[in-house]
C-alpha positions in Angstrom: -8.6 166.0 -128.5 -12.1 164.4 -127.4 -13.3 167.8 -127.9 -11.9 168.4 -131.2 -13.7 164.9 -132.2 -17.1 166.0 -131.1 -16.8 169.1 -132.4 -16.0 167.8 -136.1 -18.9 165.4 -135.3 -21.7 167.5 -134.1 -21.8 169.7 -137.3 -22.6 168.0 -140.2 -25.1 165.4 -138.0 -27.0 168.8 -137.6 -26.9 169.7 -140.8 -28.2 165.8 -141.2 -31.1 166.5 -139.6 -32.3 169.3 -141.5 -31.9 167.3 -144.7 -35.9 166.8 -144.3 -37.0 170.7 -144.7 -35.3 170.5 -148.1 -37.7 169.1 -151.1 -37.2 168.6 -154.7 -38.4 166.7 -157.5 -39.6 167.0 -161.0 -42.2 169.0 -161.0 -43.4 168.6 -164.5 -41.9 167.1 -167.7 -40.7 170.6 -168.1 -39.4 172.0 -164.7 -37.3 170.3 -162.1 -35.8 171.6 -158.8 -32.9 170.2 -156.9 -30.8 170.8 -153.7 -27.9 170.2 -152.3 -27.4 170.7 -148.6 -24.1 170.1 -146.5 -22.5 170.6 -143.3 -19.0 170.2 -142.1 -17.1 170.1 -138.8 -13.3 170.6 -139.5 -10.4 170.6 -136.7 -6.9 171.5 -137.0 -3.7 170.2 -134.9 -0.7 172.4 -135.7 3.1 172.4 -135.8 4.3 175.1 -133.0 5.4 177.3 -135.9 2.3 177.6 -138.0 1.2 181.2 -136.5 -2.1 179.8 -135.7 -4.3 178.0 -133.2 -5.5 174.6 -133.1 -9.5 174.8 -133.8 -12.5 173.4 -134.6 -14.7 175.4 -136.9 -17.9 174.2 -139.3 -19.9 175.3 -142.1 -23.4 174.9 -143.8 -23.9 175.8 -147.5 -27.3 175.1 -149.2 -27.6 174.9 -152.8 -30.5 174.9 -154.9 -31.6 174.7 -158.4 -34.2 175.2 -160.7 -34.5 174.4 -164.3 -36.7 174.9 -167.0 -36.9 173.0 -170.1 -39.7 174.6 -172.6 -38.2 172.1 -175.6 -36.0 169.6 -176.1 -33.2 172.0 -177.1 -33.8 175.1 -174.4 -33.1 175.2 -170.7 -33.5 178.0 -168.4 -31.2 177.3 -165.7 -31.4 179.1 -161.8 -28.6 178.2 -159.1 -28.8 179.8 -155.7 -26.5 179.7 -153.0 -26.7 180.3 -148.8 -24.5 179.5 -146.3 -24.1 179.7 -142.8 -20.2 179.6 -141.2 -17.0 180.1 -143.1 -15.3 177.1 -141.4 -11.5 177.0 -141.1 -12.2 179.5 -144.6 -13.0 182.6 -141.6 -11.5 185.5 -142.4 -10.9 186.5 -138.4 -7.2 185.5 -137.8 -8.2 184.1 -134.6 -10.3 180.9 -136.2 -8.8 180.2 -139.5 -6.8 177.9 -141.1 -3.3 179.2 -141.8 -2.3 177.2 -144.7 -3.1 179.3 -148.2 -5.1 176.6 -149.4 -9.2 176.2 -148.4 -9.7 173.1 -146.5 -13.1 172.7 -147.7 -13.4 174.6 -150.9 -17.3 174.8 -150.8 -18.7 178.2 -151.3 -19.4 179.2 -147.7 -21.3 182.4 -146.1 -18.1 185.1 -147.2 -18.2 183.5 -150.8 -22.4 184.0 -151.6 -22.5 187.8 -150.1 -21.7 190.8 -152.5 -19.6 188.2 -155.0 -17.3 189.3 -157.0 -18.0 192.8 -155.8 -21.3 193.4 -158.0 -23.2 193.7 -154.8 -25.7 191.0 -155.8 -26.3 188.2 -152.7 -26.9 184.5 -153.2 -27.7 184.6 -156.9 -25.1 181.7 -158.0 -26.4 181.2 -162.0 -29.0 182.1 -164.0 -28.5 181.3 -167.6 -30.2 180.3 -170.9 -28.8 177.7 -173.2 -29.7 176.2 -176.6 -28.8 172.8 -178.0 -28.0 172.1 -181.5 -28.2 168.2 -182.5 -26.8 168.1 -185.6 -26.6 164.1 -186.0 -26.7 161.2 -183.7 -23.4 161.9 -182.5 -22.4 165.5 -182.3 -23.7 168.2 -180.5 -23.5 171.9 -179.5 -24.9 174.1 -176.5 -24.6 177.8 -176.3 -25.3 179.4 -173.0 -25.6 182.8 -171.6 -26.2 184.5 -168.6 -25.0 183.9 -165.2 -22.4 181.2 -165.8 -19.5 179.0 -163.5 -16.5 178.6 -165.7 -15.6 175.2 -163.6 -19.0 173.5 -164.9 -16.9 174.1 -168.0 -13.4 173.3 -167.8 -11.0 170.7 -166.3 -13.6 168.6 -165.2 -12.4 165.2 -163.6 -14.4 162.4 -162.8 -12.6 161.3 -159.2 -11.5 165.1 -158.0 -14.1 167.7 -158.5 -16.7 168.1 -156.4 -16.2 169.6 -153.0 -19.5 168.0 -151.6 -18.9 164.2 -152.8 -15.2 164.1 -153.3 -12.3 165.6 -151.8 -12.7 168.7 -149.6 -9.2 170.5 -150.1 -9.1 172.9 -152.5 -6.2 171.6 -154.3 -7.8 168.9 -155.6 -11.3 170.5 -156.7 -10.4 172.5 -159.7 -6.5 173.2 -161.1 -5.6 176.1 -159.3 -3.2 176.8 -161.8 -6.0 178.2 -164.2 -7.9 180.5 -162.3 -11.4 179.5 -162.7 -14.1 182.4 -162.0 -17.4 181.9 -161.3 -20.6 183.2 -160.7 -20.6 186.3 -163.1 -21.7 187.7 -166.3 -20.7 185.5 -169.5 -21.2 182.6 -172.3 -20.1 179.4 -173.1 -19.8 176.9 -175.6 -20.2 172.6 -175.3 -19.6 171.1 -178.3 -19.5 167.1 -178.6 -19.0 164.5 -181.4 -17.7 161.4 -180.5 -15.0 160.9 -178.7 -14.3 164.2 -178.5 -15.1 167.3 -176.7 -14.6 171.0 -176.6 -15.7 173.7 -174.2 -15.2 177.5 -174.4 -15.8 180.4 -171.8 -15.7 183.5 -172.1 -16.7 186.1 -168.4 -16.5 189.6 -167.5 -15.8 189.2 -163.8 -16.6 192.1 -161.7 -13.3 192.1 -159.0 -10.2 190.1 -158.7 -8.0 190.3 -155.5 -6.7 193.8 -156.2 -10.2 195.4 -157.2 -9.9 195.3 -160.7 -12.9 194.3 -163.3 -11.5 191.8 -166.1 -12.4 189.6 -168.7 -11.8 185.8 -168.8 -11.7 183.7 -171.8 -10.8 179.6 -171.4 -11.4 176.4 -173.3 -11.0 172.9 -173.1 -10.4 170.0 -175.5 -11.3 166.5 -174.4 -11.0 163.2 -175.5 -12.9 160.2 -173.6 -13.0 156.4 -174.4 -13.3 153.0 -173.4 -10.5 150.8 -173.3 -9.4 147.6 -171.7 -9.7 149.0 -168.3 -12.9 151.0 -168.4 -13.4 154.8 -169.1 -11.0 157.2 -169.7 -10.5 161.4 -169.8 -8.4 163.2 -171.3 -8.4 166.9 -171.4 -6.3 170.0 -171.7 -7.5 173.3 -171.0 -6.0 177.0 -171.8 -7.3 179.7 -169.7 -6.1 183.8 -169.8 -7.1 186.9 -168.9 -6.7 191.2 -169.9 -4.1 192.8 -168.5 -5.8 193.7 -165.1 -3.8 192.1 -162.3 -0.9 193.9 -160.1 2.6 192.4 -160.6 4.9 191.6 -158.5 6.8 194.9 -157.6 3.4 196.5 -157.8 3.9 199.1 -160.1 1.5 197.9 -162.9 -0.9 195.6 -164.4 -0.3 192.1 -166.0 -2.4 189.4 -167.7 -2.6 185.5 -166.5 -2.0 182.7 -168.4 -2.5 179.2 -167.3 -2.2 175.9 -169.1 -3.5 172.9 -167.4 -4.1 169.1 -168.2 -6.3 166.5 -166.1 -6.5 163.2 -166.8 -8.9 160.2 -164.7 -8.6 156.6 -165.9 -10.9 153.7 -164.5 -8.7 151.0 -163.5 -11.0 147.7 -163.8 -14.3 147.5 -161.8 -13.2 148.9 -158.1 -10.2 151.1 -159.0 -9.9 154.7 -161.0 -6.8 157.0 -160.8 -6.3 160.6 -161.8 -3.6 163.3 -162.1 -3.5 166.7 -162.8 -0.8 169.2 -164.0 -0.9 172.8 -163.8 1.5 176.0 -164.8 0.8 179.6 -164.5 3.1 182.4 -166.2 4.4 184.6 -163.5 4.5 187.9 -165.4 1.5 189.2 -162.9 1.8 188.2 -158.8 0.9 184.7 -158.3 1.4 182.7 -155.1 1.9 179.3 -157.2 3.5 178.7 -160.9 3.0 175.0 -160.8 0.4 172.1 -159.6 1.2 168.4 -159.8 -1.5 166.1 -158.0 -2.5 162.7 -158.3 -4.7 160.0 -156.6 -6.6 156.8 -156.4 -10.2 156.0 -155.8 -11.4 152.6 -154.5 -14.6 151.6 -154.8 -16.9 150.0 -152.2 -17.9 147.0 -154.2 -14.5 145.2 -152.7 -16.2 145.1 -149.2 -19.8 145.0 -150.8 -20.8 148.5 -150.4 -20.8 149.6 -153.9 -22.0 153.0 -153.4 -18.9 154.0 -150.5 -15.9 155.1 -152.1 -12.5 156.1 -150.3 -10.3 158.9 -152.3 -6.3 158.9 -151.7 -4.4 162.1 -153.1 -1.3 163.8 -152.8 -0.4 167.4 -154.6 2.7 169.4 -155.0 2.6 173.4 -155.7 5.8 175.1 -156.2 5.7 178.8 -155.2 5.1 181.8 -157.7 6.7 185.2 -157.4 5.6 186.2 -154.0 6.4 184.4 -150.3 4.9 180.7 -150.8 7.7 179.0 -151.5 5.7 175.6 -152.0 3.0 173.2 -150.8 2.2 169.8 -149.9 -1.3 168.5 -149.3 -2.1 164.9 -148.6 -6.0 164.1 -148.3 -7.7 160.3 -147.8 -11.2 160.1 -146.9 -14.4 157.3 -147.2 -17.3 158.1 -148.3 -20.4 156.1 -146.8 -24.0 156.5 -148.4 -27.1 155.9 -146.9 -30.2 155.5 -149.1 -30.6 157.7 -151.9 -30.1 160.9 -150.6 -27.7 161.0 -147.9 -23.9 160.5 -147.6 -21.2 161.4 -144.4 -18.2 161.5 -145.3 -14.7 161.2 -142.7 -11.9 163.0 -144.1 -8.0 163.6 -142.9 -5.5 166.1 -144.7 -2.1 166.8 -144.4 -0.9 170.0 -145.3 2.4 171.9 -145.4 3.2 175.6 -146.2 7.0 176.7 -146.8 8.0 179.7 -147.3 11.0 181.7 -148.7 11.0 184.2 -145.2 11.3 180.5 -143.2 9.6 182.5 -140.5 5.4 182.0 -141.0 6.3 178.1 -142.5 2.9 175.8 -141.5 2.1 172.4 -141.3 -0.5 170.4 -139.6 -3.3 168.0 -139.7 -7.2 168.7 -140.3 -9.7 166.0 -139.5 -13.3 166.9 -141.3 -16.8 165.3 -141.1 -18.9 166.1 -143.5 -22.5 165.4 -144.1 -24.2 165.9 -147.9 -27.8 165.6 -148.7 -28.8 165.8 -152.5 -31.9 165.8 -154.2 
């Protein structure tokens, strides 16, 4: 177990002391760079059963991004990615996690090589966008290019970034609505108010079984304050063509997901959030439903108002295939340092049943991670 610990440890502390070879800043009025730049050590204890070995594996993903701004209204936008390690995300049997959902669901060194089978390397996002102001209150951006449907759609304020929030993938995006990313598309931001609507629409060069298909998704949002503090509100459609296998295998079905997140600020030192997801089964899916919730506390209760610990706990009840369904617990704190750097201890719970009985998992992962942003 002492080796385990060092292991998670030793890691993202590396990773810390790169932090310095990264620079970024505005460069102009007009043109600004940025970076993020992470490292995790994760290690697994598992239940005799789980078909896998206890391990300790970590990860480094660099992020950068550039942006141009000729007016007020146009931004050329440039997101690259590198990584080095997969992390408990390998795909050699011997290292990896065996649970079906990504411990850390940053995009690692498998995710930023030939994505989404076009061959291309690294290349995240490149897109243009234009910003219509039609009053004082109401907005709308169309983009093009390169796009992320998750900078989009579903958005949460407590669960929804992999490098500052929770690391397990069931509480980064609803994985009941398949959000691509990284590929060839447009989208629409339109505000006014309280209110908020986003559309995407992607051609996505290969899903799981090889196939090209098109996306389309959009989300309606309401935000406001209240008694408490803020609130979000949002529901979010997403769908596909018909280009993903069913169950038996012997043709091609569409997805269809429906998906509502919600995060509410509770006072000064408390927000909660929940999310709800459900996926029609008419193509093969390893989940139909997602039900996850959670707390975030802020540090200004022990005077460290930039620290933050997250608490949540998700539910996935098995699709058509072998999963029959999933838990996943996840608490971690959060401690910043100065204006650029944060480490972050995190513990999951996880549990994998499924209908065969047989290849059922459950364990515990303990993660370090390290984040540097500029």
């Amino acid at each position: 177990m002492k080796q385990m610990i060092r292991a998670c440890v030793a890691l993202p502390l590396a990773a810390l002391g790169m932090s310095p070879l990264v620079r970024a800043y505005d460069v102009t009025d007009r043109f600004s760079v940025g970076a993020v730049l992470a490292g995790s050590g994760q290690c697994q204890g598992l239940s005799d059963d789980a078909g896998a070995n206890d391990e300790c594996k970590g990860a480094i993903p660099l992020q950068m991004e550039l942006s141009l701004r000729p007016t007020e209204n146009d931004e050329f936008f440039t997101k690259f990615g590198f990584a080095t390690g997969n992390g408990l995300n390998s795909s050699d049997d011997r290292f990896r996690s065996p649970f079906v959902l990504a411990t850390w669901a940053a995009d690692l060194e498998d995710d930023v090589e030939d994505i989404n089978g076009r061959s291309r390397d690294y290349l995240l996002t490149g897109w243009y966008k234009h910003n219509f102001r039609m009053n004082d209150e109401s907005s709308l951006g169309l983009s093009f290019g390169i796009i992320d449907s998750t900078d989009y759609l579903g958005e949460n304020a407590y669960a929804n970034d992999e490098f500052t929030q929770f690391m397990n993938e069931a509480f980064v995006n609803n994985t009941q609505s398949f959000l691509p990313s990284y590929d060839a598309g447009g989208a629409v931001a339109w505000d006014s108010g309280n209110w908020s609507l986003r559309g995407v629409v992607m051609n996505v060069g290969e899903n799981d079984n090889g196939n090209e298909y098109n996306f389309l998704g959009a989300t309606v949002g309401y935000g406001a304050e209240n008694s408490q503090g803020e609130g979000n509100y949002r529901l979010t459609v997403t769908t596909t063509n018909d280009k993903f296998t069913n169950e038996s295998g012997t043709g091609d079905e569409s997805l269809l997901g429906v998906g509502l997140s919600f995060d509410q600020q509770l006072g000064d030192h408390l927000g909660a959030f929940t999310r709800i997801g459900w996926q029609d089964d008419d193509a093969a899916v390893t989940y139909e439903t997602l039900v996850s919730g959670g707390l975030d506390i802020n540090g200004g209760l022990w005077s460290r108002s930039d620290d933050n610990i997250g608490v949540g706990l998700a539910w996935l009840d098995g699709g058509n295939l072998d999963v029959d369904e999933t838990y996943v617990f996840e608490t971690y704190y959060r401690a910043v340092f100065g204006d650029h750097i944060a480490v972050t201890a995190d513990v999951q719970w996880m549990s994998d049943k499924y209908n065969s009985g047989g290849d059922d998992a459950e364990g515990w992962i303990f993660g370090l991670r390290a984040t540097s942003e500029f």
